[in-house]
PDBQT receptor file of N, H, CA, C and O in Angstrom, charges set to zero:
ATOM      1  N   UNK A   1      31.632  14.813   9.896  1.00  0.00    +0.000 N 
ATOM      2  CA  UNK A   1      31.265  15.425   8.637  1.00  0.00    +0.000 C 
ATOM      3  C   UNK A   1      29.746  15.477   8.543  1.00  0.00    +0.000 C 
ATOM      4  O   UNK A   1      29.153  14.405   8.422  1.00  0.00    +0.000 OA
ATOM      5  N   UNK A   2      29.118  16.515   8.583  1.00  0.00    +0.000 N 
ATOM      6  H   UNK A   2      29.600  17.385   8.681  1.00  0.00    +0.000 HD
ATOM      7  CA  UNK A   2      27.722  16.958   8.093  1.00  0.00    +0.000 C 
ATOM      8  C   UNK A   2      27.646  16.305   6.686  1.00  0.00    +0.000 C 
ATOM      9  O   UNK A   2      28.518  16.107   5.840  1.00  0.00    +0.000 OA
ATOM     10  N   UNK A   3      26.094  15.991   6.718  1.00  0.00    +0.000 N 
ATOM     11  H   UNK A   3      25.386  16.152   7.405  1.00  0.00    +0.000 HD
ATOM     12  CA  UNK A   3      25.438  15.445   5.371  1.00  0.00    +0.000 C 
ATOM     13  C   UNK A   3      24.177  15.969   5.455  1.00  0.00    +0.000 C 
ATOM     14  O   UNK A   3      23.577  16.422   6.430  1.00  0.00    +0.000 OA
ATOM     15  N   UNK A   4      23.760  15.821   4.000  1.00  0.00    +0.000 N 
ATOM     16  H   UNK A   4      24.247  15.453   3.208  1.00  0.00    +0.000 HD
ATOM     17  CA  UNK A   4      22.540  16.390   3.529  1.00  0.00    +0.000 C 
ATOM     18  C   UNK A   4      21.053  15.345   2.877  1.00  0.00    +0.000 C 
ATOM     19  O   UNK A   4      19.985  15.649   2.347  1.00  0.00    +0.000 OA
ATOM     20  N   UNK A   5      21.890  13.675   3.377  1.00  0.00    +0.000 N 
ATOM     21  H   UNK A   5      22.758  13.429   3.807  1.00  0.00    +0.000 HD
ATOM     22  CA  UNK A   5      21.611  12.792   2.491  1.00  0.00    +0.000 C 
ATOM     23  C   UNK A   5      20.448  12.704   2.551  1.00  0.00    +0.000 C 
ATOM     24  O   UNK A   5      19.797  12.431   1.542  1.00  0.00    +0.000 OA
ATOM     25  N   UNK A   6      19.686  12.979   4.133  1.00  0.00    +0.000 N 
ATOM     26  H   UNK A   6      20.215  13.201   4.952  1.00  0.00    +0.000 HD
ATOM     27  CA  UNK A   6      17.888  12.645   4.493  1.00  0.00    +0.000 C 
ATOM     28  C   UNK A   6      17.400  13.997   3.769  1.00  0.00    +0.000 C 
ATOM     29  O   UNK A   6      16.342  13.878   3.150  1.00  0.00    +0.000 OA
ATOM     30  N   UNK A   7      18.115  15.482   3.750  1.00  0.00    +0.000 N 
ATOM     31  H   UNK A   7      18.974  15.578   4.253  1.00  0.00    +0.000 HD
ATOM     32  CA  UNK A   7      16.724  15.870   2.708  1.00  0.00    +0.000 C 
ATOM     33  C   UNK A   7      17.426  15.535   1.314  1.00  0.00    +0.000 C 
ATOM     34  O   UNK A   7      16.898  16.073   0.340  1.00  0.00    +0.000 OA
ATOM     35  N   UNK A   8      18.215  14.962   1.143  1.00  0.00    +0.000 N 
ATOM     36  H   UNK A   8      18.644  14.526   1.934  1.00  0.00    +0.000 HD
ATOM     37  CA  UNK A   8      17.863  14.205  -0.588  1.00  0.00    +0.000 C 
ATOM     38  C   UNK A   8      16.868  13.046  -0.746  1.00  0.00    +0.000 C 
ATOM     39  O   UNK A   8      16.302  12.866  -1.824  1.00  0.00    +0.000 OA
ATOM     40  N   UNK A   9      16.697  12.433   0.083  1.00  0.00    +0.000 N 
ATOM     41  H   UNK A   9      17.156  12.579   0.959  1.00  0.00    +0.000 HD
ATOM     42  CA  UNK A   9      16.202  11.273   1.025  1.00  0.00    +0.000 C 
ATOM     43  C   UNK A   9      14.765  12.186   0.366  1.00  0.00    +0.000 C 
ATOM     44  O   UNK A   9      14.196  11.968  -0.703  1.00  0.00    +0.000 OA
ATOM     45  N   UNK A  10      14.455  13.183   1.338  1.00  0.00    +0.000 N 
ATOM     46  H   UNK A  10      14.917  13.360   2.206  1.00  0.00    +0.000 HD
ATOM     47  CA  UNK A  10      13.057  13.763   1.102  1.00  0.00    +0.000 C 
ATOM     48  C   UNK A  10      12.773  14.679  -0.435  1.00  0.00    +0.000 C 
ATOM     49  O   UNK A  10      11.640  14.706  -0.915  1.00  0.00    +0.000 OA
ATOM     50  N   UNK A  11      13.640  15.212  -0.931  1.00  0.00    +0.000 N 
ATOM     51  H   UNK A  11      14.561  15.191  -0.541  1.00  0.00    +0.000 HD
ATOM     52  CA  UNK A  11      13.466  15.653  -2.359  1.00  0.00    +0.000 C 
ATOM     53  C   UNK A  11      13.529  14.256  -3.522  1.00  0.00    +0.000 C 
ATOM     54  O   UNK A  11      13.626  14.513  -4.722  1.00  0.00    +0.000 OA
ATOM     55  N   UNK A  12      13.477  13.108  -3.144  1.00  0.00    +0.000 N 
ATOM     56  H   UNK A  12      13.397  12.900  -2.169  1.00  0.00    +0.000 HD
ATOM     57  CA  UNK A  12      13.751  12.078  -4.050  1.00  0.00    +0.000 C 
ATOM     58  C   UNK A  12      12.606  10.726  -3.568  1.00  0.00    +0.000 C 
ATOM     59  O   UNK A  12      12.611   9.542  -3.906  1.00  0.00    +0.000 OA
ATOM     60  N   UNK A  13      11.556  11.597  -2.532  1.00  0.00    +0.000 N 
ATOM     61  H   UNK A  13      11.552  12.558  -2.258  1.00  0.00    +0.000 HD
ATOM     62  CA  UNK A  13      10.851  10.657  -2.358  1.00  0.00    +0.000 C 
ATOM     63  C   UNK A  13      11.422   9.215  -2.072  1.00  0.00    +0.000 C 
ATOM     64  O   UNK A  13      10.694   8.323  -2.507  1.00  0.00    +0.000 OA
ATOM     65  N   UNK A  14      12.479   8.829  -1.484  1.00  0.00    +0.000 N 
ATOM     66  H   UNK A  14      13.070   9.554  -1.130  1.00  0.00    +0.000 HD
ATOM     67  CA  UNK A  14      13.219   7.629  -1.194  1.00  0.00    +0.000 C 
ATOM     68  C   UNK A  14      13.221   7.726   0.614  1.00  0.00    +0.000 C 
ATOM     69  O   UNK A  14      13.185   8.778   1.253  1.00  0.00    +0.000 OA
ATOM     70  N   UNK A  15      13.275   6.303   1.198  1.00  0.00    +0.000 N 
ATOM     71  H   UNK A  15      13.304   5.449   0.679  1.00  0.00    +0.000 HD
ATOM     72  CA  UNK A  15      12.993   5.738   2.016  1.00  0.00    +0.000 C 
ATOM     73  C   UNK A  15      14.585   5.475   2.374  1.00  0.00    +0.000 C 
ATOM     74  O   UNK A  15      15.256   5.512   1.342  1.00  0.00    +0.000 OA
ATOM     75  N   UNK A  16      15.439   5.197   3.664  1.00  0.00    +0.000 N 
ATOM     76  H   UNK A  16      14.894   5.167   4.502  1.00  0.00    +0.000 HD
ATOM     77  CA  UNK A  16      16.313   4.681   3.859  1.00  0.00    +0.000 C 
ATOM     78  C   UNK A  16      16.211   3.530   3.478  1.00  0.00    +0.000 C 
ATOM     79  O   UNK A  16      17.155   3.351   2.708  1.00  0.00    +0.000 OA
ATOM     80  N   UNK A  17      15.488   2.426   3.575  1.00  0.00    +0.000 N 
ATOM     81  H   UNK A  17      14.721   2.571   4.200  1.00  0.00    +0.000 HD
ATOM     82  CA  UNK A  17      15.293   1.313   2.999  1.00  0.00    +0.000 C 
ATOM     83  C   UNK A  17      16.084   0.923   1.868  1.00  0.00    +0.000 C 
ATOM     84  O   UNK A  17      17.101   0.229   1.881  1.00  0.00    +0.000 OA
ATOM     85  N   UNK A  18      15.317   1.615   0.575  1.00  0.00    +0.000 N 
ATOM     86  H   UNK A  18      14.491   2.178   0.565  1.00  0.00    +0.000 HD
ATOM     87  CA  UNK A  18      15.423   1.932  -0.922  1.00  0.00    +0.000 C 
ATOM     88  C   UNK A  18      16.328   2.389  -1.417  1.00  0.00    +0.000 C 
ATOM     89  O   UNK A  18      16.703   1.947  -2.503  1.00  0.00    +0.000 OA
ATOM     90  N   UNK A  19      17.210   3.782  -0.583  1.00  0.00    +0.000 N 
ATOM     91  H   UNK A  19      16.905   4.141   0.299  1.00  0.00    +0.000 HD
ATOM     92  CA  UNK A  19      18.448   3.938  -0.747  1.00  0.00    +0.000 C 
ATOM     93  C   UNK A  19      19.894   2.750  -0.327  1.00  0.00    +0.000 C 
ATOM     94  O   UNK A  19      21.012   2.509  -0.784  1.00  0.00    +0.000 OA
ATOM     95  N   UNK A  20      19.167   2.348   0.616  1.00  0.00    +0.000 N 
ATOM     96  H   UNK A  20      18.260   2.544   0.987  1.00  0.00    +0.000 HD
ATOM     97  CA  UNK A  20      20.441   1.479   1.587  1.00  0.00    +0.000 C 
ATOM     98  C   UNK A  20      20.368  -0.030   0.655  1.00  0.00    +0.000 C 
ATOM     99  O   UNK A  20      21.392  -0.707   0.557  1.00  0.00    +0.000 OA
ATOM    100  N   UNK A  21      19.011  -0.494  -0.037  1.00  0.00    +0.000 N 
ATOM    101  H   UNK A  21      18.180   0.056   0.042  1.00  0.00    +0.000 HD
ATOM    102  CA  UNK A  21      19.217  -1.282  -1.344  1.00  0.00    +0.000 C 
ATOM    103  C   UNK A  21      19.834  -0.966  -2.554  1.00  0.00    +0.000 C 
ATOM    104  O   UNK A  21      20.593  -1.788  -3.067  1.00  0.00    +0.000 OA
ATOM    105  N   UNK A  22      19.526   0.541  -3.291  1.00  0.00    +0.000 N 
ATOM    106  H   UNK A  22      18.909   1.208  -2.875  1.00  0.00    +0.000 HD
ATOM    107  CA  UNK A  22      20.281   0.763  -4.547  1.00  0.00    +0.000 C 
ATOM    108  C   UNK A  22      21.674   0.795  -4.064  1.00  0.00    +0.000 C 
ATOM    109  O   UNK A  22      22.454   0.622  -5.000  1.00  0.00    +0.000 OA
ATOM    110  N   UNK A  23      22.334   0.980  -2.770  1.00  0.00    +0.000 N 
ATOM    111  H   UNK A  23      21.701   1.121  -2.009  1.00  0.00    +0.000 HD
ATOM    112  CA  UNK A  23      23.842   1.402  -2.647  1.00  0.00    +0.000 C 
ATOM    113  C   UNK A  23      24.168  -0.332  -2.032  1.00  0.00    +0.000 C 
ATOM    114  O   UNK A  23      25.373  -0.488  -1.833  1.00  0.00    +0.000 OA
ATOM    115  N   UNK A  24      23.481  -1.352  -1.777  1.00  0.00    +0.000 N 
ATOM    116  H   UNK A  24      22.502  -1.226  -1.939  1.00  0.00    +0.000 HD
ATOM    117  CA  UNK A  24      24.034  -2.277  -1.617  1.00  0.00    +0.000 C 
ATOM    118  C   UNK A  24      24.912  -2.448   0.084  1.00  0.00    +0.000 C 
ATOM    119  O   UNK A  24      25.884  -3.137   0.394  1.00  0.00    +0.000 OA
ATOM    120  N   UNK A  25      24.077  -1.514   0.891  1.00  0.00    +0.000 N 
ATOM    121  H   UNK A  25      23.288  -0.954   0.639  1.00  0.00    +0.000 HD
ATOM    122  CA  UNK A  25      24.445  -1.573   2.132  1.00  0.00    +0.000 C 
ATOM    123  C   UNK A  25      23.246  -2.092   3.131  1.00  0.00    +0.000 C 
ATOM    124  O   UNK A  25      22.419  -2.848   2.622  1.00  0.00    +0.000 OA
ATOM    125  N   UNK A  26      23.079  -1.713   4.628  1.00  0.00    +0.000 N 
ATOM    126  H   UNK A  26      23.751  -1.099   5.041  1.00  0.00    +0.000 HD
ATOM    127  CA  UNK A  26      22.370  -1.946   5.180  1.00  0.00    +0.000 C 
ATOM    128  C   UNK A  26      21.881  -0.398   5.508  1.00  0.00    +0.000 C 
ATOM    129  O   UNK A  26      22.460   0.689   5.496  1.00  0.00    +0.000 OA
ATOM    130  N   UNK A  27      20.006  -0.998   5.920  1.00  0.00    +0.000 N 
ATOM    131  H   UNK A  27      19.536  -1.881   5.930  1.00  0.00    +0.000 HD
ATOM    132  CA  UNK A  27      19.483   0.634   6.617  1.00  0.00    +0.000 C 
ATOM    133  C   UNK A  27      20.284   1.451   7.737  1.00  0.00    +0.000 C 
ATOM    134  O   UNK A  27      20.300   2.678   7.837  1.00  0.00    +0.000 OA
ATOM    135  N   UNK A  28      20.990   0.470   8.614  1.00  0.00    +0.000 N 
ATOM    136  H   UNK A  28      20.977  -0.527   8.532  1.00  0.00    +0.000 HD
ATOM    137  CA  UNK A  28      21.550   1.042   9.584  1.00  0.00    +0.000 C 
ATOM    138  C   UNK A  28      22.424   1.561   8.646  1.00  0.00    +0.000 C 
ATOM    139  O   UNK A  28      22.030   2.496   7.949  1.00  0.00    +0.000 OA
ATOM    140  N   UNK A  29      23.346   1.197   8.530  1.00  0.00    +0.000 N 
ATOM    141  H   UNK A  29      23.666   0.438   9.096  1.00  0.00    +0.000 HD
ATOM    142  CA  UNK A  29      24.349   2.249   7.580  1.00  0.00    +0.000 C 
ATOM    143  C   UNK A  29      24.049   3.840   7.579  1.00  0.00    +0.000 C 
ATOM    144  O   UNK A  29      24.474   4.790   8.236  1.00  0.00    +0.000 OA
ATOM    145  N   UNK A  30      23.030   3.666   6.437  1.00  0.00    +0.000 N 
ATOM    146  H   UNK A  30      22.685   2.894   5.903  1.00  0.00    +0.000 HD
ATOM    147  CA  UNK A  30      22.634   4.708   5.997  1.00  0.00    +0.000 C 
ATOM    148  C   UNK A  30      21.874   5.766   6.961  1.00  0.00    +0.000 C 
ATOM    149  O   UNK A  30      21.920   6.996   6.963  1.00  0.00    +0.000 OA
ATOM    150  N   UNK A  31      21.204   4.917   7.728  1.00  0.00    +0.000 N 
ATOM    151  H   UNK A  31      21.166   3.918   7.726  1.00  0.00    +0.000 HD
ATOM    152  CA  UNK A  31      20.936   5.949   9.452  1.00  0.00    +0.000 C 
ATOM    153  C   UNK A  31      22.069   6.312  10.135  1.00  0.00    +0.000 C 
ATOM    154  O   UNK A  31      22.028   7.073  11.102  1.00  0.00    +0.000 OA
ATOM    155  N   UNK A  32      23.600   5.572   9.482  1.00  0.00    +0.000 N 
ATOM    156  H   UNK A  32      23.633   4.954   8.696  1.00  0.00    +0.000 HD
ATOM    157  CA  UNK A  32      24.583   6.026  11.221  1.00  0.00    +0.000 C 
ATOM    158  C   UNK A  32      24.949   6.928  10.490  1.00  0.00    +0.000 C 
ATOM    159  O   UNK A  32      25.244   7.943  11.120  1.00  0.00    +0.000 OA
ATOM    160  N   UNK A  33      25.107   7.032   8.959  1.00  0.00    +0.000 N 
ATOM    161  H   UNK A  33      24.868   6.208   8.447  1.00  0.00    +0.000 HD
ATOM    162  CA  UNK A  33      25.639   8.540   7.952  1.00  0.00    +0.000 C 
ATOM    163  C   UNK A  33      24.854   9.399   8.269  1.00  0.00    +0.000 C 
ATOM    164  O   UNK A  33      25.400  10.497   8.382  1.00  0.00    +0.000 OA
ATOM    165  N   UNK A  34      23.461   9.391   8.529  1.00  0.00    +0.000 N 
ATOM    166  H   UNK A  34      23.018   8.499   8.437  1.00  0.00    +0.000 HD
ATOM    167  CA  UNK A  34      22.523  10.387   8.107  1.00  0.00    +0.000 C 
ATOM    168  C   UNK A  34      22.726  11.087   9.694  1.00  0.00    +0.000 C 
ATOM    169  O   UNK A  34      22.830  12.311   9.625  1.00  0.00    +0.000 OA
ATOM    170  N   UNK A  35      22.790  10.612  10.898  1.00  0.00    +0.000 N 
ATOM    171  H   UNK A  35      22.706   9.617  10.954  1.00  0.00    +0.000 HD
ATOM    172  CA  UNK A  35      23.215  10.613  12.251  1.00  0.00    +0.000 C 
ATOM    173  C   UNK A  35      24.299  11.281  12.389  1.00  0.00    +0.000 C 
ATOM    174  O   UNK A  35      24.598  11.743  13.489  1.00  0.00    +0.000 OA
ATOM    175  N   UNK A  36      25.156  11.468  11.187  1.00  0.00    +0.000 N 
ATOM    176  H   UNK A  36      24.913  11.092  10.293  1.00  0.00    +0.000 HD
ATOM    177  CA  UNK A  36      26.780  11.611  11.458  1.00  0.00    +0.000 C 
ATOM    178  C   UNK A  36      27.601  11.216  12.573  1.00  0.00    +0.000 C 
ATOM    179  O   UNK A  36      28.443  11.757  13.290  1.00  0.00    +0.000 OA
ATOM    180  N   UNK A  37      26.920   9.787  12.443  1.00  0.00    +0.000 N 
ATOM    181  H   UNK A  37      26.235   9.348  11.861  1.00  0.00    +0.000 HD
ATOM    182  CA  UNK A  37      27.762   8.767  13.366  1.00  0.00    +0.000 C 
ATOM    183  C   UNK A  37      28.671   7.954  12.488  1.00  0.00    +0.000 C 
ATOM    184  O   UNK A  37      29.727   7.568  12.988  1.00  0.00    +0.000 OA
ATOM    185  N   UNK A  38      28.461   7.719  11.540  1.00  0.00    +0.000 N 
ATOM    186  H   UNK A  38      27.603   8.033  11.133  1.00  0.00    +0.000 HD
ATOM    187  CA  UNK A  38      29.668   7.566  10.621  1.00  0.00    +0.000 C 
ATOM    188  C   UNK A  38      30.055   8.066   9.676  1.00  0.00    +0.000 C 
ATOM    189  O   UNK A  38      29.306   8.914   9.191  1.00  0.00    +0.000 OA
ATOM    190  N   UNK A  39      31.289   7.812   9.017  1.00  0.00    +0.000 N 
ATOM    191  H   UNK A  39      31.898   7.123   9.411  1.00  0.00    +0.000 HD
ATOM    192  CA  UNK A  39      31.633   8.810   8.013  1.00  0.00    +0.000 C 
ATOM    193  C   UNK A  39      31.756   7.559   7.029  1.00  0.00    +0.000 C 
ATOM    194  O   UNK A  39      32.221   6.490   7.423  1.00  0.00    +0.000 OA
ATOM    195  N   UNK A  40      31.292   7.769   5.677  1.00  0.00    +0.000 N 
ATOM    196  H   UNK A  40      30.915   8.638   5.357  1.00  0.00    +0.000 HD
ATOM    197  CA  UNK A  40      31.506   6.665   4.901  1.00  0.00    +0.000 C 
ATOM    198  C   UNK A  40      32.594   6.584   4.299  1.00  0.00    +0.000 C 
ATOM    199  O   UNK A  40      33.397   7.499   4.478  1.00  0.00    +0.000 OA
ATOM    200  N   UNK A  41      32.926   5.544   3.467  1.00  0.00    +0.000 N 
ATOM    201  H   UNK A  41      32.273   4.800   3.321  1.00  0.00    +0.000 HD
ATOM    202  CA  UNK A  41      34.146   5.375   2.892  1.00  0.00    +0.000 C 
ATOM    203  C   UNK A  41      33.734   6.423   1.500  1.00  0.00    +0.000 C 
ATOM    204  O   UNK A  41      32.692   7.032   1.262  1.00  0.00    +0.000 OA
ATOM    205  N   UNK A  42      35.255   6.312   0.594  1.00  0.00    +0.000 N 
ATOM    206  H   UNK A  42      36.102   5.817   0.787  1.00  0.00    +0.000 HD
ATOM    207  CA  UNK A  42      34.840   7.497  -0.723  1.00  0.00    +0.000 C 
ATOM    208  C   UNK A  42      34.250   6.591  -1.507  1.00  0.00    +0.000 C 
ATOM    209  O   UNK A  42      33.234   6.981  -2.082  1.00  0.00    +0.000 OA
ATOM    210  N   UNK A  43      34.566   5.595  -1.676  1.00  0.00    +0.000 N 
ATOM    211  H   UNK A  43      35.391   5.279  -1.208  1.00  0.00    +0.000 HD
ATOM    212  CA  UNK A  43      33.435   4.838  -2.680  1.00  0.00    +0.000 C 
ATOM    213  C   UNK A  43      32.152   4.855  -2.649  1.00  0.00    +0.000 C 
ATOM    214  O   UNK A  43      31.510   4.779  -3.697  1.00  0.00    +0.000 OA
ATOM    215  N   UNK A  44      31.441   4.978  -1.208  1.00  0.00    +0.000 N 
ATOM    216  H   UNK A  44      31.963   5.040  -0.357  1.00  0.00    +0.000 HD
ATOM    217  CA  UNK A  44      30.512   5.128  -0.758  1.00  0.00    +0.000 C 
ATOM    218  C   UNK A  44      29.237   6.510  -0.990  1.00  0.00    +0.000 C 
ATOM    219  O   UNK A  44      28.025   6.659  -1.138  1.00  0.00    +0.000 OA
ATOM    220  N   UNK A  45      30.591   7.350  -0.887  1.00  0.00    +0.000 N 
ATOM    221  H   UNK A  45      31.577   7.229  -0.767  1.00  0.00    +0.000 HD
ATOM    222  CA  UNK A  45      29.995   8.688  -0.723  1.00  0.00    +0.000 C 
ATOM    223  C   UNK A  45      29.676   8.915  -2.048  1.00  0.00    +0.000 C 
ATOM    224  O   UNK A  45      28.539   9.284  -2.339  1.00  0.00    +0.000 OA
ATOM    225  N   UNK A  46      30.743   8.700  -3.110  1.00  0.00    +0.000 N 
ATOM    226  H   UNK A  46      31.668   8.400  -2.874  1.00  0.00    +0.000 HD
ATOM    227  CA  UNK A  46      30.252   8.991  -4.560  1.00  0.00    +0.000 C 
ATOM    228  C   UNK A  46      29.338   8.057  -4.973  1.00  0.00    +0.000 C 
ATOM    229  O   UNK A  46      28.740   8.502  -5.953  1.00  0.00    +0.000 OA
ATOM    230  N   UNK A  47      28.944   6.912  -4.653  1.00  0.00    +0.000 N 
ATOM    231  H   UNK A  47      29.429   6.551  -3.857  1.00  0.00    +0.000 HD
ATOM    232  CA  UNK A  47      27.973   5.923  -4.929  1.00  0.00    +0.000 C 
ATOM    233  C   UNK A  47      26.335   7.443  -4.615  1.00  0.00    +0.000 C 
ATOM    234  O   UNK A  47      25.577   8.083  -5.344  1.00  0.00    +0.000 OA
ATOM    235  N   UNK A  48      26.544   7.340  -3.406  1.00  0.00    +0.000 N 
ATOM    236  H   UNK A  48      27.160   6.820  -2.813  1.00  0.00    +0.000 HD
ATOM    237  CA  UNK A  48      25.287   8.315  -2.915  1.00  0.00    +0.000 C 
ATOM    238  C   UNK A  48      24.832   9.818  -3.791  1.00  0.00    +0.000 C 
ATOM    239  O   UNK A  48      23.761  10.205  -4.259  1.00  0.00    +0.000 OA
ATOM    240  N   UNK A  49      26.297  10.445  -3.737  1.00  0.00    +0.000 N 
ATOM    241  H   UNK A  49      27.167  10.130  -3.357  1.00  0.00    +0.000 HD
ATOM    242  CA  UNK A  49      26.078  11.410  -4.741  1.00  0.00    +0.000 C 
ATOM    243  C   UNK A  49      25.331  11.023  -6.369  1.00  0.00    +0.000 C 
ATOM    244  O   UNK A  49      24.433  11.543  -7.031  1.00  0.00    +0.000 OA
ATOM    245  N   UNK A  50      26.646   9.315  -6.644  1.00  0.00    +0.000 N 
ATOM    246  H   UNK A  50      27.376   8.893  -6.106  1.00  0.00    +0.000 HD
ATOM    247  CA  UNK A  50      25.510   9.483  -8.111  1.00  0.00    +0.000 C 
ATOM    248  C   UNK A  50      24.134   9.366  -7.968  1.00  0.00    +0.000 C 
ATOM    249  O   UNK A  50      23.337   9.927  -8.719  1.00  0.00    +0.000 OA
ATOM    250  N   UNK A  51      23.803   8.607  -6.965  1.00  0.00    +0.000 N 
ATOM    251  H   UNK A  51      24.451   8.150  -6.355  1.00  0.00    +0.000 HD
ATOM    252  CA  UNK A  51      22.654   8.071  -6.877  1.00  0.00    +0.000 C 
ATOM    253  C   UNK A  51      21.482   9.462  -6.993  1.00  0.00    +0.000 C 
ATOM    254  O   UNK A  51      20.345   9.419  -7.463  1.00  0.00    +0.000 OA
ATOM    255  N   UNK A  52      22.029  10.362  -6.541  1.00  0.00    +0.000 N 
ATOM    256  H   UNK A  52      22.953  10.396  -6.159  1.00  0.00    +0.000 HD
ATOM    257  CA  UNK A  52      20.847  11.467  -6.168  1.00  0.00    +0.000 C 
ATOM    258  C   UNK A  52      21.401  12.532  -7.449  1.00  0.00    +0.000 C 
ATOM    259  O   UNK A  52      20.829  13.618  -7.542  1.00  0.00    +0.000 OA
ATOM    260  N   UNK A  53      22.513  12.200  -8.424  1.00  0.00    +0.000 N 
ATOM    261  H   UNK A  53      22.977  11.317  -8.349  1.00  0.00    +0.000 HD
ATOM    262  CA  UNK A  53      22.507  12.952  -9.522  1.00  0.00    +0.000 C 
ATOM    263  C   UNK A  53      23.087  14.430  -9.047  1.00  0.00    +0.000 C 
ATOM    264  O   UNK A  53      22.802  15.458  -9.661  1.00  0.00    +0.000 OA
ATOM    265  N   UNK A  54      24.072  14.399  -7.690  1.00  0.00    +0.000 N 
ATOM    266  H   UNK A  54      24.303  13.563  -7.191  1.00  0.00    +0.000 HD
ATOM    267  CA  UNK A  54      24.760  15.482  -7.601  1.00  0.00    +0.000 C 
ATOM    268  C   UNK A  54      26.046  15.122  -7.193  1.00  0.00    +0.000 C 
ATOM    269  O   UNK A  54      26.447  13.962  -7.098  1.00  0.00    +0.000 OA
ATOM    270  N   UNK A  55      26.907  16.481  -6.872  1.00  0.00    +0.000 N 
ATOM    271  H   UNK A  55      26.581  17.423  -6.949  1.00  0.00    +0.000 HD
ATOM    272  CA  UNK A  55      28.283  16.130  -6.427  1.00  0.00    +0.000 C 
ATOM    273  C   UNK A  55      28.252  15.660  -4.843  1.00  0.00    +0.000 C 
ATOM    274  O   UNK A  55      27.388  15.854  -3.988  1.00  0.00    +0.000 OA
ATOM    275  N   UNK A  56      29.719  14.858  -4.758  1.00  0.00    +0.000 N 
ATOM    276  H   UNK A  56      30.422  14.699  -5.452  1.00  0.00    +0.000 HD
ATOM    277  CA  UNK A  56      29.926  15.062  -3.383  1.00  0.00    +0.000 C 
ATOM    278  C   UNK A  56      29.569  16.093  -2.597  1.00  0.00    +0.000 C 
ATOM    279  O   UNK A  56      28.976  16.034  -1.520  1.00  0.00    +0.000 OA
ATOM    280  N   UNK A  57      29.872  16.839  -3.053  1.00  0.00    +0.000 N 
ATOM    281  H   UNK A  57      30.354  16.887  -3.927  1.00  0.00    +0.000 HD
ATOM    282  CA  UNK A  57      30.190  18.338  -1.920  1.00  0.00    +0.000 C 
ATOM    283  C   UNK A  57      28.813  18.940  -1.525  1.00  0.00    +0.000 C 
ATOM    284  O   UNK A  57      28.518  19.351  -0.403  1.00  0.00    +0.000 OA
ATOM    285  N   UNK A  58      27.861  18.921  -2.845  1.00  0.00    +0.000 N 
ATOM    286  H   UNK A  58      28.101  18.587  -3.757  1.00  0.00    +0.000 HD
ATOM    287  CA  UNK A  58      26.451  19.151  -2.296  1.00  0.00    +0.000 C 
ATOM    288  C   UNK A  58      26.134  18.268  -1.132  1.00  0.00    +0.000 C 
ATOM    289  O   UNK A  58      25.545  18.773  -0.177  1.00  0.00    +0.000 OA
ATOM    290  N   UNK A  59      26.507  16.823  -1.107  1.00  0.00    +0.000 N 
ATOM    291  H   UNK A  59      26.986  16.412  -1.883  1.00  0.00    +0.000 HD
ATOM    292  CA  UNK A  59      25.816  16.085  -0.299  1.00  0.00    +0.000 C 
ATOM    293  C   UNK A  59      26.888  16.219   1.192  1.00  0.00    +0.000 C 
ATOM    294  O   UNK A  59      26.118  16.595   2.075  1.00  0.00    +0.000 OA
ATOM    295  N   UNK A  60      27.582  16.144   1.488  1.00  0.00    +0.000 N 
ATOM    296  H   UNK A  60      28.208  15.838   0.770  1.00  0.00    +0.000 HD
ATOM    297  CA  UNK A  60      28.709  16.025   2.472  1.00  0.00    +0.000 C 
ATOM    298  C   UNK A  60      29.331  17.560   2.692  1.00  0.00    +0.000 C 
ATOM    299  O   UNK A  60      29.940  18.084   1.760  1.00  0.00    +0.000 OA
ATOM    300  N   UNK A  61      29.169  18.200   3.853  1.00  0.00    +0.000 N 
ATOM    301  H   UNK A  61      28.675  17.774   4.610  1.00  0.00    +0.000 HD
ATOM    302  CA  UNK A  61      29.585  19.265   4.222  1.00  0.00    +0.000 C 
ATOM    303  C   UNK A  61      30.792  18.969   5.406  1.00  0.00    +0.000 C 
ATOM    304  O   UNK A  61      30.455  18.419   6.455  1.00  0.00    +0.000 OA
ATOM    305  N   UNK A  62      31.970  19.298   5.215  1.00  0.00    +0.000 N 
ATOM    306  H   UNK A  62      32.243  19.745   4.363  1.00  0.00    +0.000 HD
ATOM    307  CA  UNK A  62      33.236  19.101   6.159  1.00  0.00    +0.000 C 
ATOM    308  C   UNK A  62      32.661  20.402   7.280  1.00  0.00    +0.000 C 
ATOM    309  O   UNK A  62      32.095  21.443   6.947  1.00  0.00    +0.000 OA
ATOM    310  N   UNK A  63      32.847  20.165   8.009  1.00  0.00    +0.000 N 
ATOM    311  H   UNK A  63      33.307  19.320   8.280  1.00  0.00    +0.000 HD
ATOM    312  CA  UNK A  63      32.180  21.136   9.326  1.00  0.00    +0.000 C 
ATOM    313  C   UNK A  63      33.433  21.930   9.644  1.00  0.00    +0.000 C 
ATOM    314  O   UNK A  63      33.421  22.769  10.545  1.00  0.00    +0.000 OA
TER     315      UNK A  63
């Protein structure tokens, strides 16, 4: 599954760091999503969406 999370990442001025703290995960995490080396769980994904104040679907593209 394609994601969009690093340019929300860059329209939100946020750091993997900073994100991978407000969502309560690790940086790697959030690098193996952004990699689309992993696919996150749904709790996860809507955590990210709220976080950046959009829907899933903006952020996560099914290929």
């Amino acid at each position: 599954m394609k994601n969009r999370i690093k340019e929300f990442r860059a329209i939100h001025d946020t750091t993997q760091e900073e994100l991978a703290k407000q969502l309560q995960v690790s940086r790697q995490t959030i690098l193996a999503i952004e990699k689309d080396k992993y696919d996150p769980s749904l709790k996860l994904a809507f955590k990210i969406a709220k976080f950046f104040k959009v829907s899933v679907e903006e952020i996560f593209i099914d290929k």
